[in-house]
MARGU-808962 format. One line per field, with one value per residue (C-alpha): residue in three letters; x, y, z; residue number from 1. Coordinates in steps of 0.05 Angstrom, whole numbers, always signed. Each point is the difference from the previous one (the first is absolute). Example, Ala and Ser with C-alpha at 12.3 -4.5 7.8 and 13.67 -1.06 7.14 Angstrom:
residu: [ALA SER]
east: [+246 +27]
north: [-90 +69]
up: [+156 -13]
num: [1 2]
This chain:
residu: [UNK UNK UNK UNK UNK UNK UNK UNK UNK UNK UNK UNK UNK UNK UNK UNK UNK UNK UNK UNK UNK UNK UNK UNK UNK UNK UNK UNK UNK UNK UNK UNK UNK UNK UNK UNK UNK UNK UNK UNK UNK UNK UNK UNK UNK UNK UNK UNK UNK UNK UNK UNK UNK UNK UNK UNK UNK UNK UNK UNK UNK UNK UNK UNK UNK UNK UNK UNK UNK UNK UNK UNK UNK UNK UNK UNK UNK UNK UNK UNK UNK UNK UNK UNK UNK UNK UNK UNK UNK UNK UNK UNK UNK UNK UNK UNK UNK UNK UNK UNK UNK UNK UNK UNK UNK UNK UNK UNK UNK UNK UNK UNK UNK UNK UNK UNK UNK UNK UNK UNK UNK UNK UNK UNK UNK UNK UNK UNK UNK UNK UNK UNK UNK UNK UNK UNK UNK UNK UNK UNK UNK UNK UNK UNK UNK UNK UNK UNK UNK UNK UNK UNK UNK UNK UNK UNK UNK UNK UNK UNK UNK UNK UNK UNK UNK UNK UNK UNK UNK UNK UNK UNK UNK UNK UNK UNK UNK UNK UNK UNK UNK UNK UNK UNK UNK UNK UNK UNK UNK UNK UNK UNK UNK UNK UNK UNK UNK UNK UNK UNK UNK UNK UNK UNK UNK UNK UNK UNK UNK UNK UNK UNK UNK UNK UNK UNK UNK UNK UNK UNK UNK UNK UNK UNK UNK UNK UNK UNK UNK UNK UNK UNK UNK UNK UNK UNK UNK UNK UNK UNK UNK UNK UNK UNK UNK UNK UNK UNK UNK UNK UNK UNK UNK UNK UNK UNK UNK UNK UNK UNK UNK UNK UNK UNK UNK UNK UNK UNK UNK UNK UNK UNK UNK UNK UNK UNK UNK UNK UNK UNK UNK UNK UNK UNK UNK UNK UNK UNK UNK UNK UNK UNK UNK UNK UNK UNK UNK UNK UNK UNK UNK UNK UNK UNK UNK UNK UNK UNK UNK UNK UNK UNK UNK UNK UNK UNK UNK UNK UNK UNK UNK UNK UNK UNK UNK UNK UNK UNK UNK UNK UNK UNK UNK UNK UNK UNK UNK UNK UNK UNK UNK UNK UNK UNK UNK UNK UNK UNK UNK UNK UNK UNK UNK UNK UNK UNK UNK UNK UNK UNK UNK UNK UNK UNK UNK UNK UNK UNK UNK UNK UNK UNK UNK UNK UNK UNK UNK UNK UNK UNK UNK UNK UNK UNK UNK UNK UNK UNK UNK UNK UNK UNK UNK UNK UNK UNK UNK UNK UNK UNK UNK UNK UNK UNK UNK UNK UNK UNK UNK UNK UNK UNK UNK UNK UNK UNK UNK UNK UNK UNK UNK UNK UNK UNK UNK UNK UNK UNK UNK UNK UNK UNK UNK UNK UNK UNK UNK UNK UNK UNK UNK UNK UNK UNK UNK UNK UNK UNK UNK UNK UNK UNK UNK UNK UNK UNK UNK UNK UNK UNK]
east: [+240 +19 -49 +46 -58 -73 -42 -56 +53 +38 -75 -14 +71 -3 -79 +36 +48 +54 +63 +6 +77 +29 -8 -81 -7 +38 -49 -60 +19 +21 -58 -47 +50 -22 -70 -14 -74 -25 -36 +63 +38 -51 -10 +86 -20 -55 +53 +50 -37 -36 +64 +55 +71 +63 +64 +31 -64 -19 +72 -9 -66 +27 +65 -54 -42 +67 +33 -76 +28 +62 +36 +22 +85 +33 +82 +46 +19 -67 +9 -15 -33 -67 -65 -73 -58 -58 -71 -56 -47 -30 -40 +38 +65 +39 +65 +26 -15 +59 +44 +21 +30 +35 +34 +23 +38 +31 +25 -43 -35 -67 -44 -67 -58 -64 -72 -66 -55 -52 -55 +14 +73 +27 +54 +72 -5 -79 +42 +47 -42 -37 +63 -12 +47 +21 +13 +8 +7 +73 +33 +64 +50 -38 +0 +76 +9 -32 +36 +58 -16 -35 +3 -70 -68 -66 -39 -57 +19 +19 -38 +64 +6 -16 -67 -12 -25 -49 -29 +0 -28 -54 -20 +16 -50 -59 +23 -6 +78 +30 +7 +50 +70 +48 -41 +3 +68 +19 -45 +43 +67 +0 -11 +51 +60 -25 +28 +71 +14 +50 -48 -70 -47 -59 -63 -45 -59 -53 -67 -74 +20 +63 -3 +23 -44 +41 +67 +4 -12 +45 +58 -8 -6 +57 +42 -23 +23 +73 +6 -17 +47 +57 -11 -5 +66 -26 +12 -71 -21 -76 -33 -63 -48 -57 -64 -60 +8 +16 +67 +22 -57 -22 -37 -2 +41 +15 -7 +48 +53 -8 +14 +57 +30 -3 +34 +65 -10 +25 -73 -61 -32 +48 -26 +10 +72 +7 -11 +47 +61 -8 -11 +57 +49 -17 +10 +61 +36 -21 +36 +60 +6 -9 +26 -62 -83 +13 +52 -44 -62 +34 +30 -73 -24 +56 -19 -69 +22 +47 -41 +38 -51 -59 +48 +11 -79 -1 +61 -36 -71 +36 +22 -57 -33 -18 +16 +56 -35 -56 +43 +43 -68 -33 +69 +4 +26 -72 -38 -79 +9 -78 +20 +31 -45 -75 -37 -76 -38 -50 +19 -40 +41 -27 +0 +16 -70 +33 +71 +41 +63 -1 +9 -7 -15 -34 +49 -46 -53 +39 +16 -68 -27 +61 -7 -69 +15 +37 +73 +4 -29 -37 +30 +61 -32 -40 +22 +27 -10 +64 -30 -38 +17 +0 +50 -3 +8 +15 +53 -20 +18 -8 -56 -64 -54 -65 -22 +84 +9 +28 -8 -3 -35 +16 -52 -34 -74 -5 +1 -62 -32 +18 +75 -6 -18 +51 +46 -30 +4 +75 +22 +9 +7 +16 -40 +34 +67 +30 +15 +76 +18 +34 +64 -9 +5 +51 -27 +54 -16 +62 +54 +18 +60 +37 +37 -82 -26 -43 +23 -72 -48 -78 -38 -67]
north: [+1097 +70 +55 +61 -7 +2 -42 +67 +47 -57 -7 +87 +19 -52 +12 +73 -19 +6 -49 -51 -13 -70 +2 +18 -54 -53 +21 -13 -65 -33 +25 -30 -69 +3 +7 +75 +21 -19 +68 +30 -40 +4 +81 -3 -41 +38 +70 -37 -25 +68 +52 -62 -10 +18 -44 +14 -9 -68 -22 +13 -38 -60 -3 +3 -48 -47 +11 -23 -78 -45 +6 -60 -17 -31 -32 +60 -33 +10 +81 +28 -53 -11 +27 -4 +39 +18 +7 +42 -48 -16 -60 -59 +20 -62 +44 -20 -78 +2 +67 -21 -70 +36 +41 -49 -34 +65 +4 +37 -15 +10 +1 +18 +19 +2 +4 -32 +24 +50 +28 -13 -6 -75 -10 -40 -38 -23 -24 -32 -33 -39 -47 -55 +6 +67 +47 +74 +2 +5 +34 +40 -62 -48 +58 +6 -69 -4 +51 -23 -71 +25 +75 +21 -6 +27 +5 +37 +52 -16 +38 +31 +35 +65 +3 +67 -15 -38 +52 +49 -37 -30 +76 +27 -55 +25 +71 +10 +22 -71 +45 +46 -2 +17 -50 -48 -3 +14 -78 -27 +24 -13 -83 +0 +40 -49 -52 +38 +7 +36 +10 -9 -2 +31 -10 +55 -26 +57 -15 -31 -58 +46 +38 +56 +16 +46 -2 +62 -26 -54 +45 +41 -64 -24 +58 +2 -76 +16 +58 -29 -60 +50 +31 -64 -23 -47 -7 +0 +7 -9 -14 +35 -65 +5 -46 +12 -72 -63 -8 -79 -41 -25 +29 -44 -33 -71 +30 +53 -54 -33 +43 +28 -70 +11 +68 -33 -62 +60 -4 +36 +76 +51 +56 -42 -15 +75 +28 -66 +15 +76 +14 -56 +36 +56 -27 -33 +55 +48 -51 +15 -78 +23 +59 +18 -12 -44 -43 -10 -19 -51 -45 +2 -21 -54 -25 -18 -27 -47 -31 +25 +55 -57 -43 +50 +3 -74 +11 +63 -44 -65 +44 +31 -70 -24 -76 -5 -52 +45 +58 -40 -16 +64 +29 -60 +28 -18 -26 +28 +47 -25 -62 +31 +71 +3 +10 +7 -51 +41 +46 +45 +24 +72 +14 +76 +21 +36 +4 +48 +31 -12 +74 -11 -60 +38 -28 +29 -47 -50 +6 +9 -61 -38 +20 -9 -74 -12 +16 +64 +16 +67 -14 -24 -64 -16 -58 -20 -43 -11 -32 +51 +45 +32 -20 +46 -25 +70 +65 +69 +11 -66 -24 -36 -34 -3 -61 -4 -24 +54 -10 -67 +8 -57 +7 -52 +17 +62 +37 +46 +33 +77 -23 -34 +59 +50 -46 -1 +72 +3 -22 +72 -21 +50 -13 +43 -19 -49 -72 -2 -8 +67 -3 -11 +76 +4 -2 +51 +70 +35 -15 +38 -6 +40 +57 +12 +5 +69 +48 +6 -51 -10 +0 -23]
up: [-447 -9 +31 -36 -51 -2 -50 -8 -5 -68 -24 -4 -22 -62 -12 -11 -49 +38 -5 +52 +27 +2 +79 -3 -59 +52 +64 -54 -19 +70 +25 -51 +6 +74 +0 -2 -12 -70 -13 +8 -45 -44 +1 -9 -63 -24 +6 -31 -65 -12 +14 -27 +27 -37 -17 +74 +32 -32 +3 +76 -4 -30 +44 +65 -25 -17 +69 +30 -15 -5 -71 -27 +1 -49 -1 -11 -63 -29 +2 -67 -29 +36 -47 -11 -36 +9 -44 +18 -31 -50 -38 -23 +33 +6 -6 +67 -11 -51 +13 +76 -26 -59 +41 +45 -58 -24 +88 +21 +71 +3 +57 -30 +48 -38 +24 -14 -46 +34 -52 -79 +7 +11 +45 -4 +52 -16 -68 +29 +58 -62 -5 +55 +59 -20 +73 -3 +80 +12 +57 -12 +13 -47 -48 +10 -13 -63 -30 +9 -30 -56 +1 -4 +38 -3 +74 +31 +55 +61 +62 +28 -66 +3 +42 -13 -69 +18 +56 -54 -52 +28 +21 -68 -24 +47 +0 -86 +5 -41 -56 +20 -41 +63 +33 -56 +7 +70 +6 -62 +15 +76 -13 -55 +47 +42 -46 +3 -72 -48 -58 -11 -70 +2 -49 +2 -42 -36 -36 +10 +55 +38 +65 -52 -51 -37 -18 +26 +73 -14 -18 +66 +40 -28 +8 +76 +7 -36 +43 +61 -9 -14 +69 +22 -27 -42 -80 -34 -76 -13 -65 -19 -35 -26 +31 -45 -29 +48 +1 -42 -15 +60 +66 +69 +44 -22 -71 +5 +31 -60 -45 +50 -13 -80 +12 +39 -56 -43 -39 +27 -24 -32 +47 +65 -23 -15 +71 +29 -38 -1 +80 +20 -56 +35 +74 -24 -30 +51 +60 -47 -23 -81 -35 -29 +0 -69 +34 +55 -35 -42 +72 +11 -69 +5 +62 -24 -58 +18 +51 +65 +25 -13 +52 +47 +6 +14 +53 +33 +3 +36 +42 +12 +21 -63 -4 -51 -41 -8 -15 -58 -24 -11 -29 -43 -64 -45 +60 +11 +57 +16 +19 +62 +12 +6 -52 +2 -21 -50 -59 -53 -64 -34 -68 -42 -13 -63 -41 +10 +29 +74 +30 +74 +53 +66 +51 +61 -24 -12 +80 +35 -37 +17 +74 +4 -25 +61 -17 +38 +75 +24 +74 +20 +27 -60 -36 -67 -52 -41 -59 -23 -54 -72 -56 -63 -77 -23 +10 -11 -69 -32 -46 +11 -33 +12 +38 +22 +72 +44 +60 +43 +78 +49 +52 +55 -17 +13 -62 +4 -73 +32 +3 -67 -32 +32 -30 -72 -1 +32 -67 -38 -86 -54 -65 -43 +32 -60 +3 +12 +76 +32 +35 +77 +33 +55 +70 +12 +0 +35 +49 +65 +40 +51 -59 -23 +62 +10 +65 +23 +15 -21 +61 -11]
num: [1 2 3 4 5 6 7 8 9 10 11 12 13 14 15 16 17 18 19 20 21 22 23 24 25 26 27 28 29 30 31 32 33 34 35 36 37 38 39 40 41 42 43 44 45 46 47 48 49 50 51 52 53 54 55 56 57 58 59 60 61 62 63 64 65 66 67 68 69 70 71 72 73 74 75 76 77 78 79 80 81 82 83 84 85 86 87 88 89 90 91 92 93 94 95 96 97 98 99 100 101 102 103 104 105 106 107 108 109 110 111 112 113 114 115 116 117 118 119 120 121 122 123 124 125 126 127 128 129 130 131 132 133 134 135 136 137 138 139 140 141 142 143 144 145 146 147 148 149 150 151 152 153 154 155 156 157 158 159 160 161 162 163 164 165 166 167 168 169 170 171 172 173 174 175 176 177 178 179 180 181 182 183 184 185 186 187 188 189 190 191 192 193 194 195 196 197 198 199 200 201 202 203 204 205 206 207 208 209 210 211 212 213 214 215 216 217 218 219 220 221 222 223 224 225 226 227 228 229 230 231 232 233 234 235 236 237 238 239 240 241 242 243 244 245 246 247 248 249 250 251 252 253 254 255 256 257 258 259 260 261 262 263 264 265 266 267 268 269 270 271 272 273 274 275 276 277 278 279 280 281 282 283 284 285 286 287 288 289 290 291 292 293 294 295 296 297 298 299 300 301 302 303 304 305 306 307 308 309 310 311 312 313 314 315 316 317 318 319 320 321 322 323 324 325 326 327 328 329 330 331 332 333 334 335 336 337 338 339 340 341 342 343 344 345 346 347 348 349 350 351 352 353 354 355 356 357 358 359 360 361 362 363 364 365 366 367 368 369 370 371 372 373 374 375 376 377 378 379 380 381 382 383 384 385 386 387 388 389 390 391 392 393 394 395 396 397 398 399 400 401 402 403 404 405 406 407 408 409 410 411 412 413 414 415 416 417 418 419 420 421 422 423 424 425 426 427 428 429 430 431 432 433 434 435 436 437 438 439 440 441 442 443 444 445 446 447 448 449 450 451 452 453 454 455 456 457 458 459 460]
């Protein structure tokens, strides 16, 4: 380790405000990698969240925290066409589930590395871990290997990728400095280089159940991700959704498979379907393989229509571990996905208490009760129940009865009055709204991509 540099004399110079060079942001993160003292990390943290970093400092941070690990390798013929995205959460987002195996039939390779649920958010992996025989541990070769037989995968991350993130974070978490935009997306971008892309799609989700709750946030957090991937070389466009309402109709893990399934089956909710097509004509077009956005989004539409992205799925899970036969069945075209994932064993249906318009669903709600059912964990250790969930009858916009179910909760028991009635009042109706059914609002609010991208950064 280099002594040119000492951690008291990083911690006062940023605590001033003063830029930190690409050399002084190195000596920080190797010597947090290797064990340096936690209060010092933690007052570098605490400087750097309340004075921010600009582009060239978070670029730095995110290169340092990227050269802390291996970075995955992929054939030389693969250059230019390996991809992912990324969400920043949000409730119901089963976006990945049926995005990542779309792409794959449109050529691109995707080696997704999601993460597990950890407060009201749910997690990939915890959705994908409800399909029996379904592994997310697999080591760089196995992920290799998969690609190249089906051309997508979606895995957990590995411990030799990029250790510094999780030194950092689990200080940010005890050290109130998690919500810190540089930060943010230093921890993003550093596991996605990681992956060794050409392009990457962002969602950068704003509302009641977000990180962001204003679109306002969003937009700078977005524009800080774009801009960092330029420096990092990497092609990035993000899309600025919105996340007051849960996003499709249903909110869990084996649930959310489910209606994944529908969405490749070419069926499924109009806004899930939305986001799919939209950020993989995006990725597509911006890894040069359409001419335009349009183009793009319509090879992903097609793909789900014609059954080849729902195939894919069933490819990517065998090789994953799932038993084929199981796999066939649960991608079955008309099959009940229920026969194959858990589903708990009680259920309680809730009724509109009046008629109406329905004007919002409280997707943050909709979240707590579903963790506190058992879907979601509070530690990393906790564990899950897959069959538990929420399925919704109604769409913002669209017209209710009184006495019409909306609402359907698949629970083990456990269903206690207090988060009965958080969900009766969830349900937001508009009286004096009409009777005809509204169009379905687009999720997406605006697009940024590298040309948009803003010269300074957002720091805090």
């Amino acid at each position: 380790m280099s002594c040119e540099y000492r951690m008291p004399d990083l911690i006062s110079k940023k605590r001033d405000g003063d830029e930190l060079s690409e050399a002084e942001i190195n000596h920080f993160v190797t010597s947090a990698t290797n064990g340096a003292c936690e209060s010092q990390i933690g007052a570098m943290l605490m400087a750097m969240y309340l004075k921010g970093l600009n582009r060239d400092e978070t670029v730095s941070l995110t290169k340092a925290m990227l050269s802390s690990g291996i970075t995955l390798q992929w054939p030389e013929g693969w250059q230019g066409s390996v991809a992912d995205k990324h969400s920043t959460g949000g409730v119901g987002d089963k976006v990945s589930l049926a995005l990542t195996p779309a792409l794959a039939v449109c050529g691109v390779k995707v080696p997704m590395i999601s993460g597990r649920g950890l407060g009201h958010t749910g997690g990939t992996l915890d959705k994908l871990e409800s399909i029996p025989g379904f592994q997310v541990n697999l080591d760089s070769k196995q992920m290799c290997s998969v690609l190249g037989k089906v051309g997508c995968c979606i895995v957990g991350q590995t411990e030799a990728l990029v250790p510094a993130d999780r030194v950092l974070y689990g200080i940010r978490d005890v050290t109130a400095t998690v919500d810190s935009m540089p930060l943010i997306t230093s921890s993003i971008l550093s596991k996605k280089a990681a992956e060794n892309l050409s392009a990457l799609v962002m969602d950068v989700k704003f509302g009641k159940a977000a990180f962001a709750k204003t679109e306002e946030r969003a937009q700078a957090l977005a524009h800080t991700l774009v801009g960092t991937c330029f420096g990092l070389g990497i092609k990035a466009v993000a899309l600025i959704t919105s996340m007051d309402a849960p996003l499709g109709r249903a909110v869990g893990n084996s649930v959310e498979v489910a209606e994944a399934i529908s969405c490749l089956n070419g069926k499924g909710p109009e806004d899930l379907k939305e986001l799919v097509c939209e950020e993989g004509g995006h990725l597509l077009h911006a890894l040069n393989k359409v001419e335009s956005e349009e183009a793009g989004k319509k090879l992903i539409a097609d793909s789900l229509e014609n059954g080849k992205a729902l195939q894919k799925f069933c490819d990517m899970i065998i090789a994953q571990g799932v038993k084929p036969e199981v796999a066939q069945k649960l991608c079955a075209a008309g099959a009940d996905p229920f026969s194959i994932l858990p589903l708990a064993s009680k259920k309680l249906e809730l009724v509109a208490e009046k008629s109406g318009i329905v004007s919002g669903i409280d997707a943050l709600v909709m979240a707590k009760v579903t963790h506190e059912l058992g879907a979601g964990r509070i530690t990393a250790t906790d564990k899950v129940d897959y069959g538990v969930g929420l399925v919704l009858g109604v769409r913002v916009g669209q017209f209710v009865n009184k006495g019409d179910k909306w609402v359907t909760v698949y629970h083990n028991g456990n269903l206690g009055d207090l988060q009965k009635a958080s969900l009766e009042k969830a349900l937001e109706v508009d009286e004096n709204g009409g009777t005809v059914d509204l169009p379905a609002a687009s999720r997406i609010i605006d697009v940024i991509d590298s040309k948009r991208r803003r010269s300074i950064f957002v720091c805090q």
